[in-house]
VMD Tcl script that draws the C-alpha trace (Angstrom):
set ca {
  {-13.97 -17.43 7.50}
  {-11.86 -15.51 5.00}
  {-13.21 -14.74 1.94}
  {-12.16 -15.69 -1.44}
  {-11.30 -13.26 -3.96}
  {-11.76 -12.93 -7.61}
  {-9.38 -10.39 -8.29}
  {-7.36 -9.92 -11.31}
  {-5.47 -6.77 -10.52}
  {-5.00 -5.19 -7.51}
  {-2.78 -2.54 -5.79}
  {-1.04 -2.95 -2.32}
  {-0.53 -0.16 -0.55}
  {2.22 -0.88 2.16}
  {3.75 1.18 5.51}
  {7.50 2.09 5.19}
  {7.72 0.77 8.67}
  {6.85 -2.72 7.36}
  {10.54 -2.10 5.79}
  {12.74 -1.70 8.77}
  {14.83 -3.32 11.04}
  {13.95 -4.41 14.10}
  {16.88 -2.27 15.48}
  {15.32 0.69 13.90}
  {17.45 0.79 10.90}
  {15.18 1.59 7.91}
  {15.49 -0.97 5.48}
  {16.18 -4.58 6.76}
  {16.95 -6.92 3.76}
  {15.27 -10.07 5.30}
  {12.16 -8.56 5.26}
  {12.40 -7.02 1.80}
  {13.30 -10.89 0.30}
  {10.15 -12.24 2.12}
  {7.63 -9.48 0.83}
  {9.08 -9.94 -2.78}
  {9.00 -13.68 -2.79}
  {5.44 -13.06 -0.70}
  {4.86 -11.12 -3.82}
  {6.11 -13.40 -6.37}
  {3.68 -15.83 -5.11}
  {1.08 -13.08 -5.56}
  {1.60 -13.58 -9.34}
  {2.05 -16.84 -9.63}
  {-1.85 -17.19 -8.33}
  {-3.00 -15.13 -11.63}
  {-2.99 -11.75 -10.04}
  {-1.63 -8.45 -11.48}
  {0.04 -6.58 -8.93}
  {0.95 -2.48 -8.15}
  {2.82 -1.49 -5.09}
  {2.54 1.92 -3.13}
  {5.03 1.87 -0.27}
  {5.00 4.58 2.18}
  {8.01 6.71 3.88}
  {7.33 6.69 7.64}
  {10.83 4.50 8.32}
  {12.87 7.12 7.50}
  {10.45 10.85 7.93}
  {7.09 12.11 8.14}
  {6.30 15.20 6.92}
  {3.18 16.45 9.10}
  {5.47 15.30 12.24}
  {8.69 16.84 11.45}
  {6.52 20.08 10.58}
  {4.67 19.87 13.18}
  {7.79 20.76 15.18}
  {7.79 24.34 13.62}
  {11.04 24.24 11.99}
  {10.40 23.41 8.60}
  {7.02 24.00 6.51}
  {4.71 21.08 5.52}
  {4.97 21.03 1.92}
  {8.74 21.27 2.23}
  {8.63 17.96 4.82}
  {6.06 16.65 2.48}
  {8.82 16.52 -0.13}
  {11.26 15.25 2.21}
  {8.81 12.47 2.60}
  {8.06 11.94 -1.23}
  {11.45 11.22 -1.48}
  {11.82 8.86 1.45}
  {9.42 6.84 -0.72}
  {11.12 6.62 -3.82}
  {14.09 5.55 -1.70}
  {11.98 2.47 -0.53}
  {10.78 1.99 -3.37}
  {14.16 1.37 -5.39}
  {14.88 -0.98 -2.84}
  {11.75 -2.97 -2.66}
  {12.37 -3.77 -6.96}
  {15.67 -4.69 -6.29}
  {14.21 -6.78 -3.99}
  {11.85 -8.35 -6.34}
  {14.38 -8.70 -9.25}
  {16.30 -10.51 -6.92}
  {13.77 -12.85 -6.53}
  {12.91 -12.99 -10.62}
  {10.29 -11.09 -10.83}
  {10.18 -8.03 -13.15}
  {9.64 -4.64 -11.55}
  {9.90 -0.96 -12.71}
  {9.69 1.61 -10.49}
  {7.77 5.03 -11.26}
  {7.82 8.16 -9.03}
  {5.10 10.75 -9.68}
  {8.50 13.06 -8.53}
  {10.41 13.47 -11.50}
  {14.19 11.83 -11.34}
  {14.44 10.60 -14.81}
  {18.11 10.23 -14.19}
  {17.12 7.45 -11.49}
  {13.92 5.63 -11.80}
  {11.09 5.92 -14.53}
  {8.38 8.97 -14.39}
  {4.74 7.96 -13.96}
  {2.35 7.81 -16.84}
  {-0.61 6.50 -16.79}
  {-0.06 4.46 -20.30}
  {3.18 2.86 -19.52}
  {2.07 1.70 -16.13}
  {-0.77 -0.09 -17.65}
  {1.48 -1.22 -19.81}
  {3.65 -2.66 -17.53}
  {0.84 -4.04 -15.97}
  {0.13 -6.02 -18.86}
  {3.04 -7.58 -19.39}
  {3.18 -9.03 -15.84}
  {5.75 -6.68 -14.61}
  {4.80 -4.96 -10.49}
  {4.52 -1.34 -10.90}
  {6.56 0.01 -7.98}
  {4.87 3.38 -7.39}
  {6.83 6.29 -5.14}
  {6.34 9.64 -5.30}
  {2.90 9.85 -3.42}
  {0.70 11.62 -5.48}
  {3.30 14.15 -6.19}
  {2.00 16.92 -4.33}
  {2.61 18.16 -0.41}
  {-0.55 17.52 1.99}
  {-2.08 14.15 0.60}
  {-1.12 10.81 2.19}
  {0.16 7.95 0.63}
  {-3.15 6.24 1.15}
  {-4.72 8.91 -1.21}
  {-2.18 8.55 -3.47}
  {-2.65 4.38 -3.39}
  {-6.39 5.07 -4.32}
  {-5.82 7.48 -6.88}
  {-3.67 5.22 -8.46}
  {-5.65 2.09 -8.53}
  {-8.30 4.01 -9.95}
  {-6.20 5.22 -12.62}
  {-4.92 2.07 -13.23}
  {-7.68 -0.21 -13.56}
  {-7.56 -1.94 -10.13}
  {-10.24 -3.86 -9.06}
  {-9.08 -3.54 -4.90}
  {-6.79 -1.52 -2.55}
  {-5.11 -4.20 -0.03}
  {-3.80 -2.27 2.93}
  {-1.61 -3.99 4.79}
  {-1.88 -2.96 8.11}
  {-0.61 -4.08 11.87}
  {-3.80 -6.10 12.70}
  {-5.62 -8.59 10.63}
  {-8.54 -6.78 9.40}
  {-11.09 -3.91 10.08}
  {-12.27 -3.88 14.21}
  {-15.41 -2.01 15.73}
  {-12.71 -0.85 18.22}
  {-8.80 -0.93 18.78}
  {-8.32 -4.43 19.55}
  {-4.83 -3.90 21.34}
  {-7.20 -2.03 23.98}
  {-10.59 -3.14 23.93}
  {-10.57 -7.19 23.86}
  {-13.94 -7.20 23.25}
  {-13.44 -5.94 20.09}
  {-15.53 -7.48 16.66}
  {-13.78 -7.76 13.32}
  {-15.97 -7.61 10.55}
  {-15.36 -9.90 7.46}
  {-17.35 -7.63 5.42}
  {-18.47 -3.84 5.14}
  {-19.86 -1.44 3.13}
  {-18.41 1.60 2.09}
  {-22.04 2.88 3.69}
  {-21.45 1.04 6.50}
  {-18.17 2.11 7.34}
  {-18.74 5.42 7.18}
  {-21.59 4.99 9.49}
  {-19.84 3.28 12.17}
  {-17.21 5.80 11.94}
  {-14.65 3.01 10.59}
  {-11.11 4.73 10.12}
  {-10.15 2.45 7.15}
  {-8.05 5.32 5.56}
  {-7.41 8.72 5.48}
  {-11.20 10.74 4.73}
  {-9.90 11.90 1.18}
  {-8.24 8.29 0.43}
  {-11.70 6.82 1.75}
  {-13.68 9.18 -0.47}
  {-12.04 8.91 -3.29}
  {-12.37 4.75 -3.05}
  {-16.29 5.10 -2.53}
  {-16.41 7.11 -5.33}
  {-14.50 5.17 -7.63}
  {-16.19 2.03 -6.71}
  {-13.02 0.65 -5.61}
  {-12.69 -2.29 -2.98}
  {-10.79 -2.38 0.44}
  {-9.05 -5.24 1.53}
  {-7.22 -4.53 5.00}
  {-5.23 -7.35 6.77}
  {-2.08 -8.20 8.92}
  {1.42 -7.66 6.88}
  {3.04 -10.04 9.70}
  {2.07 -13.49 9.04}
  {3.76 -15.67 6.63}
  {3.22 -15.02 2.63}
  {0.49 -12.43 3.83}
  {-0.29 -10.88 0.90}
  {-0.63 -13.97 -0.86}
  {-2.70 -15.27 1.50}
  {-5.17 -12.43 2.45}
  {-5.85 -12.02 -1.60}
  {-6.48 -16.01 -1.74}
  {-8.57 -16.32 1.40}
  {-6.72 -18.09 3.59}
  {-5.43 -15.44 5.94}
  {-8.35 -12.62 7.99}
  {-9.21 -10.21 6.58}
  {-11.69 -7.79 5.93}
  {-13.40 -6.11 2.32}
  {-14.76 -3.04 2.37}
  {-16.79 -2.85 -0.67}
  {-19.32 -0.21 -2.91}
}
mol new
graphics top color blue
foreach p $ca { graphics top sphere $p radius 0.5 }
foreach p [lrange $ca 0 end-1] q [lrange $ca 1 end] { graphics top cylinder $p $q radius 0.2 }
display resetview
């Protein structure tokens, strides 16, 4: 059975392929008015939400490095910018469906969208409003699930929900192995252990330390979000 949560503020870290078209295009509207009414429902249930959305629609820096014509903290950039990109569309998306959002890059375009503080997020917070958060962390070489932990740490977040392809955490790839268990429940211990790759090894670090929660689940079925932070989609919580 799912489980029920008790969350009052959490931060949802999403792929920038969750964004795109099915024709490859990066951005496809549709899906941008169902995640922000998805997350407008999100609210409505009493929790506070953050967003980290990634840039992998559009470029990845390790890849297009990789190919030995351009240096990794330069594609790293490339790919910090990707992200503010998405995430100017994903508030417009939300403000279109009436619900406040201010984006905040930890990439400096105060011409564009808000810098990141620490203070005014919080602040934000507060007031009800989603914190859309680009940038990464700001710096070449760490992932966009480090910089999701990182900021839900900062920010006072009680979980991490990564919203993933499949519904939850599995002892093996379940598109390949159909004998494959999801767990409801782990332990940070425990994952480690069975050599669970929940996140990234400094995004999963950083969570144990903090004491911060993991919530992974499917981004594809209806009002996910919602539902995988009420209990009523799979899912699975990695906890301290």
């Amino acid at each position: 059975m799912p489980e029920t949560t008790s969350f009052r503020r959490v931060l949802v870290k999403l792929s920038g392929e969750a964004l795109a078209a099915p024709d490859g295009y990066w951005l496809h509207p549709p899906t941008l008015a169902s995640l922000a009414d998805d997350i407008a429902r999100t609210l409505d249930s009493g929790i506070q939400v953050a967003l980290v959305v990634g840039g992998g629609n559009m470029i990845r820096g390790a890849r297009i490095s990789s190919a030995g014509w351009i240096d990794r903290a330069t594609g790293d950039s490339l790919g910090m910018i990707a992200t503010v990109m998405n995430s100017l569309a994903l508030e417009t998306a939300l403000n279109a469906a009436g619900v406040q959002a201010r984006t905040m890059s930890a990439v400096s375009m105060p011409t564009i969208c808000e810098t990141f503080a620490r203070q005014p997020a919080l602040h934000h917070l507060d007031k009800g409003q989603v914190v859309v958060l680009a940038g990464g962390t700001g710096n070449p070489y760490f992932t966009t699930d480090t910089a999701a932990v990182l900021r839900a740490a900062e920010l006072r977040c009680e979980a991490v929900l990564k919203a993933t392809q499949v519904d939850g955490v599995y002892s093996a790839d379940p598109k390949s192995d159909p004998s494959a268990i999801r767990y409801d429940r782990l332990t940070h211990d425990e994952a480690i252990r069975r050599d669970l790759k929940i996140m990234d090894t400094a995004a999963f670090a950083l969570a144990r330390e903090s004491r911060l929660s993991i919530v992974v689940g499917s981004i594809h079925a209806p009002s996910s979000i919602t539902a995988i932070l009420t209990g009523a989609a799979p899912s699975t919580h990695v906890v301290p």
